[in-house]
C-alpha positions in Angstrom: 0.0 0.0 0.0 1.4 3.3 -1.0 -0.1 6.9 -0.7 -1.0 6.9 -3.8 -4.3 4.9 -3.3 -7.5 6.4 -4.8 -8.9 6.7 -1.0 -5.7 7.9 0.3 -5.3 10.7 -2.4 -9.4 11.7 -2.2 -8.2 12.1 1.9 -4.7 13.9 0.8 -6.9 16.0 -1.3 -9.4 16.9 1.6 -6.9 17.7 4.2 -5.1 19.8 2.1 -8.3 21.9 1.4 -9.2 22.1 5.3 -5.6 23.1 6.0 -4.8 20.2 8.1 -1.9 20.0 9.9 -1.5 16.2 11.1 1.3 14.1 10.1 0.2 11.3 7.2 1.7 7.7 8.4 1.4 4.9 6.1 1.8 2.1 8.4 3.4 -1.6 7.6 0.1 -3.5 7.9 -3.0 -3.0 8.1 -4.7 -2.0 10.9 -8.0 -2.9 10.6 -9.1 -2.2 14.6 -8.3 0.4 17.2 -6.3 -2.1 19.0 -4.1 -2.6 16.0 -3.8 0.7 15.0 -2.3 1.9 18.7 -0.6 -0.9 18.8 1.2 0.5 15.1 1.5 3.7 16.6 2.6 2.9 20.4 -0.1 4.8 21.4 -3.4 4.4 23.7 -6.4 2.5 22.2 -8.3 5.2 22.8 -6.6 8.1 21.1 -7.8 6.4 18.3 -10.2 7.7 16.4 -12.6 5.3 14.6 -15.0 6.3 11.8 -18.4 4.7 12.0 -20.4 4.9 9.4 -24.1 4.2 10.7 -27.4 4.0 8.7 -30.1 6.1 10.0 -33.4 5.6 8.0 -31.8 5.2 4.9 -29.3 8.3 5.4 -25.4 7.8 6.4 -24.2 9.0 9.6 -20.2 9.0 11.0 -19.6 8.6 14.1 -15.8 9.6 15.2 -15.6 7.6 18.5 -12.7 6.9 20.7 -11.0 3.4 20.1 -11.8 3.0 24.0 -15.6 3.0 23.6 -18.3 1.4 21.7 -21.5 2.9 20.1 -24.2 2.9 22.0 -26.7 2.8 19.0 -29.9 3.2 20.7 -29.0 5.7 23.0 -27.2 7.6 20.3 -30.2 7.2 18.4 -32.4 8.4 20.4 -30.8 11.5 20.6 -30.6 12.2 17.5 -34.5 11.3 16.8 -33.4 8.0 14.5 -32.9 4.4 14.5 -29.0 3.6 14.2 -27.5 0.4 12.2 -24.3 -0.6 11.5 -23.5 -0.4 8.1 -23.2 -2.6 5.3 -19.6 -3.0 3.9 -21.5 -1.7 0.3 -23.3 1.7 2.6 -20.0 2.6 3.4 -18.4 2.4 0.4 -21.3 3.7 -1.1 -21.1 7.1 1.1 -17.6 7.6 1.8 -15.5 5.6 -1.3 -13.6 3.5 1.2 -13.4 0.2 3.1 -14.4 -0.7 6.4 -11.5 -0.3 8.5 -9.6 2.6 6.3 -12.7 4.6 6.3 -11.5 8.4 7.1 -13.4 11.6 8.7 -13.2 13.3 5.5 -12.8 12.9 1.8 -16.2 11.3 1.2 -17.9 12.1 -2.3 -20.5 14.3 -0.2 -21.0 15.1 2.8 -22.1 13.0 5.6 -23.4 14.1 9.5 -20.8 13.8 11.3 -20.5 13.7 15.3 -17.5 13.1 17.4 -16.8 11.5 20.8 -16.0 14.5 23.5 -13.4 11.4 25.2 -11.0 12.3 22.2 -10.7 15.6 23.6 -9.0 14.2 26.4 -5.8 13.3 24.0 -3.1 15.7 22.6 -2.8 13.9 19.7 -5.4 11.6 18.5 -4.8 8.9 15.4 -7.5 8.7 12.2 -7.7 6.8 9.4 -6.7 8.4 6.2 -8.8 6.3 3.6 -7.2 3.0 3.8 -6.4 1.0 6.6 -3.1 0.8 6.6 -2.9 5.1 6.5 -3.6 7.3 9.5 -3.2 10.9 10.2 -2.2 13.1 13.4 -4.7 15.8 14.7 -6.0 17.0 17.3 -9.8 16.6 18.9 -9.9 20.5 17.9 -8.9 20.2 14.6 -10.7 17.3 14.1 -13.7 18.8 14.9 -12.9 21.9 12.6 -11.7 19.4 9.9 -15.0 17.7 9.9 -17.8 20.0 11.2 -18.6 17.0 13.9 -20.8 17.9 16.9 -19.8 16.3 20.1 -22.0 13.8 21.4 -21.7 10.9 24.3 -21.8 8.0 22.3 -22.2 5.4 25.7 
């Protein structure tokens, strides 16, 4: 895997426009879970940062939750008025061009809710995927947010 990947460069692309600052890392393996992906990076699980894609009704939803946690999909539902489901491997390539596991905050053919979990915050840096899953990007719980217009929400 190189950067030069379709999903990688639609990512590259996106950042760029946004003005992001993180540090691109294309990483040996894949790393298809959180646990993986800290363990590539020596950092904690939960300075990860993983990209849910949900399907609410019909309509996409991302969910940028810390690798330490797991969706609470009716409570998270419920607050936003909706029924949540995981989504099918073809949903989320459907709405964002990449892969489950690879499948980045931005760089998505159009745009897609996005909410983020307020834990990240609690990390200097925090780890994303960058459109593939073995690339990740550097950033920061503000910058993510600013990067991808998420609202915070509680996702436990």
């Amino acid at each position: 895997m190189s950067a030069e990947h379709p999903s990688v460069l639609r990512f590259l692309e996106a950042h760029e426009q946004r003005d992001g600052a993180g540090q691109i890392v294309i990483l040996p393996d894949s790393a298809h879970t959180a646990a993986l992906a800290a363990e590539a990076l020596g950092c904690e699980v939960g300075a990860i940062a993983n990209s849910l894609l949900f399907e609410a009704d019909g309509s996409p939803v991302l969910i940028l939750t810390s690798g330490a946690h797991r969706v609470d999909t009716a409570k998270v539902g419920a607050e936003l008025g909706t029924t949540l489901r995981r989504a099918k491997p073809e949903f989320v390539k459907e709405h964002t061009g990449q892969t489950i596991g690879g499948v980045s905050p931005i760089g998505h053919p159009a745009p897609v809710p996005t909410y983020v979990d307020g834990w990240l915050a609690r990390h200097e840096v925090v780890w994303a995927a960058a459109g593939h899953p073995a690339a990740v990007f550097s950033t920061s719980y503000d910058e993510l947010r600013r990067l991808t217009g998420a609202t915070p929400i509680d996702v436990e």
